[in-house]
C-alpha positions as CSV (number, residue, x, y, z in Angstrom):
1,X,4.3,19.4,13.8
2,X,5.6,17.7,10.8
3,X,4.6,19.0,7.1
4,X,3.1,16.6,4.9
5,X,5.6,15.4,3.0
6,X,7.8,14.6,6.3
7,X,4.7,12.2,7.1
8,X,4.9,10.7,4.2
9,X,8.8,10.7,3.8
10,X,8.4,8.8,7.1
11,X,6.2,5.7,5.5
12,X,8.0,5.5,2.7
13,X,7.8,8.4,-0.1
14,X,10.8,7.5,-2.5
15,X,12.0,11.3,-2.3
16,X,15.1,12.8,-0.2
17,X,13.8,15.0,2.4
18,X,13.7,14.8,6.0
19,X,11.2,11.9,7.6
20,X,9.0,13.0,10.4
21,X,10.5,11.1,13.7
22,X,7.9,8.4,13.7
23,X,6.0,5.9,11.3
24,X,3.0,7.3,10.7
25,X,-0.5,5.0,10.4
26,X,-2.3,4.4,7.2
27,X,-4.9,7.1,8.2
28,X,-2.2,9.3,8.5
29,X,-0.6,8.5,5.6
30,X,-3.6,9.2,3.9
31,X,-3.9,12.7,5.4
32,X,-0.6,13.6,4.8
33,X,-1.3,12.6,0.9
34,X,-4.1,14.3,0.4
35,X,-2.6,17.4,2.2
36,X,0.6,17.0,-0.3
37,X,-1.8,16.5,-3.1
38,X,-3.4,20.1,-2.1
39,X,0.0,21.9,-2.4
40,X,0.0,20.8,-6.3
41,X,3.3,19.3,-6.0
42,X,5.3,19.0,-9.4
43,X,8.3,17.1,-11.1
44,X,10.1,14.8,-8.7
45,X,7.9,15.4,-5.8
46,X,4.5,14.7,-8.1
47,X,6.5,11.5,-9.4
48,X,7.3,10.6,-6.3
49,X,3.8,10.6,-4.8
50,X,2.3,8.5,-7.8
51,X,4.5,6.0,-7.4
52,X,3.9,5.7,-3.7
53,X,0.3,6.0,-4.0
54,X,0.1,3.6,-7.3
55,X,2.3,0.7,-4.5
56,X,-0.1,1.7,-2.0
57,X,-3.0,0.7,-4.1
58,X,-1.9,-2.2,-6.0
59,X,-0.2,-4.1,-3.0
60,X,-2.4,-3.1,-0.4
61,X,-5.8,-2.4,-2.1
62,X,-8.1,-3.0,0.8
63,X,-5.9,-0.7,3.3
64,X,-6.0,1.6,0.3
65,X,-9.6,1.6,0.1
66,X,-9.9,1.8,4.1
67,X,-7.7,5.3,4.0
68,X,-9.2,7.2,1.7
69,X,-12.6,6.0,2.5
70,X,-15.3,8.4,1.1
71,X,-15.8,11.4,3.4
72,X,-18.9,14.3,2.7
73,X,-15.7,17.0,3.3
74,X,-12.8,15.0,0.8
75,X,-13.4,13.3,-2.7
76,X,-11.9,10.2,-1.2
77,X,-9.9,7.9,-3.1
78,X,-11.9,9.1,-6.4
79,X,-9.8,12.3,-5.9
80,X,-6.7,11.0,-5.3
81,X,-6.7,8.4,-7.9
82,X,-7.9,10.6,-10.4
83,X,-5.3,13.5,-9.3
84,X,-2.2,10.4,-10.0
85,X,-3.6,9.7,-13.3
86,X,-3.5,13.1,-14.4
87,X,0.3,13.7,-13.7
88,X,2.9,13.0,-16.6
89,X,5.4,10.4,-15.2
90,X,8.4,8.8,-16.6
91,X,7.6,5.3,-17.3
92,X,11.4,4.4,-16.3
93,X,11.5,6.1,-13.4
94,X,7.8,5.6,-12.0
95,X,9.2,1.8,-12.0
96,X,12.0,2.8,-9.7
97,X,10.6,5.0,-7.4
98,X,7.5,2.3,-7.2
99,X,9.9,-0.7,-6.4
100,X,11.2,1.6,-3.4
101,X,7.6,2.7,-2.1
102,X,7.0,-1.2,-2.3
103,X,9.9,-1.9,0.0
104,X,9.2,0.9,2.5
105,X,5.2,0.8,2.5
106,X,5.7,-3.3,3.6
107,X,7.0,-2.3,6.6
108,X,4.3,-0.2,7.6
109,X,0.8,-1.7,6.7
């Protein structure tokens, strides 16, 4: 079974680690977020998951909103949104690491 960050490696998290064999759907994408999110990532692997979440968000809203949909057991997108703007990014960098999300995340959704 792949970890999260494979899953999310796989559709397009700008970070050099090994991609689960397969694109994974938005729902699963979402999963695997919320599971990295759990782990309380840090430095390049928080920065890396902003970004992608932040492209995710902005160029996709609506398939945003669709996967992380409020759920009685998860705080839904709330959670996650609110978990991004807490982490300390470099402006510079966030940039970079967004543009490639951009590029990777088109391909899936």
């Amino acid at each position: 079974m792949a970890s999260p960050w494979q899953i999310l490696r796989a559709g397009g998290l700008p970070l050099v680690t090994e991609a689960a064999p397969s694109r994974p759907t938005a729902t699963e994408l979402a999963q695997a977020a919320r599971a990295a999110i759990a782990l309380a990532p840090a430095g390049r692997d928080a920065e890396a998951l902003v970004a992608f979440l932040a492209a995710w968000r902005h160029h996709w809203p609506a398939s945003y909103r669709a996967a992380f949909a409020p759920d009685p057991e998860d705080p839904g997108a709330g959670g996650v949104d609110a978990w991004a703007a807490a982490q300390a990014v470099d402006v510079d960098r966030y940039l970079k690491l967004r543009r490639i999300a951009i590029a990777h995340l088109a391909t899936i959704l």
